[in-house]
One Martini backbone bead per residue (centre of mass of N, CA, C, O) as a GRO file, in nm:
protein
   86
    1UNK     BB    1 -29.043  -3.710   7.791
    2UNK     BB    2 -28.937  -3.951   7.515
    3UNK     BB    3 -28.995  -4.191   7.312
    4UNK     BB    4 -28.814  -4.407   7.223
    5UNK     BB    5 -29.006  -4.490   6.916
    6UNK     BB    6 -29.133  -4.192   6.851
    7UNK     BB    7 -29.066  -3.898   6.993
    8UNK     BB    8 -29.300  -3.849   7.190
    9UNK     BB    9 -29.452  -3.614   7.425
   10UNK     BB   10 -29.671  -3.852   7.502
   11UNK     BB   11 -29.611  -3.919   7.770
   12UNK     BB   12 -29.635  -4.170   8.096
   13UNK     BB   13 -29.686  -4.299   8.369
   14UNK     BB   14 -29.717  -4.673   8.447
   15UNK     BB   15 -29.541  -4.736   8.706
   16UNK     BB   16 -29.396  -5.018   8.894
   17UNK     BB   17 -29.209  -5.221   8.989
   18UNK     BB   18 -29.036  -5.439   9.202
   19UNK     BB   19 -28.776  -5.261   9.213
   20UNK     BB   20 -28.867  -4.957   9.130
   21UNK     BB   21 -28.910  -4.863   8.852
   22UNK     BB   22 -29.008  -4.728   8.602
   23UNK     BB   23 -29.319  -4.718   8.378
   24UNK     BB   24 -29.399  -4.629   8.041
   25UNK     BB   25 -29.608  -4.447   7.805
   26UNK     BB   26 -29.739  -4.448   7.506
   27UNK     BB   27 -29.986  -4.291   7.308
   28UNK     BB   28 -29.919  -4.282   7.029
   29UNK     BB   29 -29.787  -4.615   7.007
   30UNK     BB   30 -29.842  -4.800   7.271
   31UNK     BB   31 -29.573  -4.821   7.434
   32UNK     BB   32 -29.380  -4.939   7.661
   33UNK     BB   33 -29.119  -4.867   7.947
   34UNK     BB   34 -28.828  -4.907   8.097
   35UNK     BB   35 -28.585  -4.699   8.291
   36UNK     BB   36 -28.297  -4.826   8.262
   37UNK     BB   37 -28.303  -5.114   8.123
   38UNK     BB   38 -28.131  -5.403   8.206
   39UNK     BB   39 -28.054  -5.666   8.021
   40UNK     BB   40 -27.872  -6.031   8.081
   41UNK     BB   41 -27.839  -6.384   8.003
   42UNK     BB   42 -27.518  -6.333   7.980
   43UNK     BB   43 -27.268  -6.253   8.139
   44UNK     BB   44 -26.968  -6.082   8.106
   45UNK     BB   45 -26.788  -6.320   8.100
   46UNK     BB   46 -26.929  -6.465   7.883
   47UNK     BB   47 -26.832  -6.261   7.687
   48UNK     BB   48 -26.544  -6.174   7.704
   49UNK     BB   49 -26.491  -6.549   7.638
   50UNK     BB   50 -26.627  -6.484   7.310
   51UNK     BB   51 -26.463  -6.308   7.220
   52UNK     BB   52 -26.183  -6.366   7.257
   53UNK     BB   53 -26.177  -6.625   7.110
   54UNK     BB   54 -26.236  -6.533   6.836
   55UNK     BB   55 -25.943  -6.351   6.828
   56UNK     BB   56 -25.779  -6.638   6.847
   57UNK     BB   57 -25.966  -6.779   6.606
   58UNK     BB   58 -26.218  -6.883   6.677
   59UNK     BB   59 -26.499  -7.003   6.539
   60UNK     BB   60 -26.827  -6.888   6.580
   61UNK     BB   61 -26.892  -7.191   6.627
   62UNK     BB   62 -26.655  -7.299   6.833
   63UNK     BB   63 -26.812  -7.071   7.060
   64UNK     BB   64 -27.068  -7.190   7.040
   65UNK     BB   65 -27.031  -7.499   7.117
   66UNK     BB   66 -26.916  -7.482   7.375
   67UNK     BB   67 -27.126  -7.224   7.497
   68UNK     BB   68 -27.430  -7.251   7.412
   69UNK     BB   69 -27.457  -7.021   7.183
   70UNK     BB   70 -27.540  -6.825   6.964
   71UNK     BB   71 -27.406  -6.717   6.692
   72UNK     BB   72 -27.544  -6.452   6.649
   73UNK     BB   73 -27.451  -6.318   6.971
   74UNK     BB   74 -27.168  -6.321   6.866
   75UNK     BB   75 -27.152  -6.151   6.684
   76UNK     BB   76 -27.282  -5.908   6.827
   77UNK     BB   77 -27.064  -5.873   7.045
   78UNK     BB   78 -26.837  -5.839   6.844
   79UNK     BB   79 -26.933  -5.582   6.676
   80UNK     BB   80 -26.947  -5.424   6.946
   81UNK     BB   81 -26.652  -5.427   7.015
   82UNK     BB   82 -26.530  -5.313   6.786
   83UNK     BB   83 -26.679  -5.061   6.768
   84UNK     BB   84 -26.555  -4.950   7.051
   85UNK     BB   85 -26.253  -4.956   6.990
   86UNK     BB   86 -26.283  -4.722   6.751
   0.00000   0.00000   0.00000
């Protein structure tokens, strides 16, 4: 196993969530993580009727107050949906 953040093999298993994933630690750079985890605040289909809005033309402010969401997050939702797309 390679750390996340420093590619470093000095990491060590350091316990498990009450999921049951495992939690991961470097030695090297002393950071801890979780193997596949997955968090998402808000769920596929308000991401995916935040991309719509906007491919329809509505400005992403006026799908941020729409949805009640930060507009940096909606960029960011766009510009994944799109790199995806190429």
């Amino acid at each position: 196993m390679k750390c996340r953040c420093c590619g470093s093999t000095n990491v060590i298993k350091y316990g498990k969530l009450k999921s049951g994933k495992r939690v991961y630690y470097c030695k090297d750079c002393h950071r801890y993580w979780v193997e596949n985890a997955t968090f998402s605040k808000y769920p596929d289909s308000v991401r995916n009727r935040a991309v719509s809005l906007v491919k329809q033309g509505k400005s992403v402010r006026e799908v941020s107050k729409e949805l009640l969401i930060p507009k940096s997050t909606i960029y960011k939702w766009v510009a994944k949906t799109c790199d995806e797309e190429r």
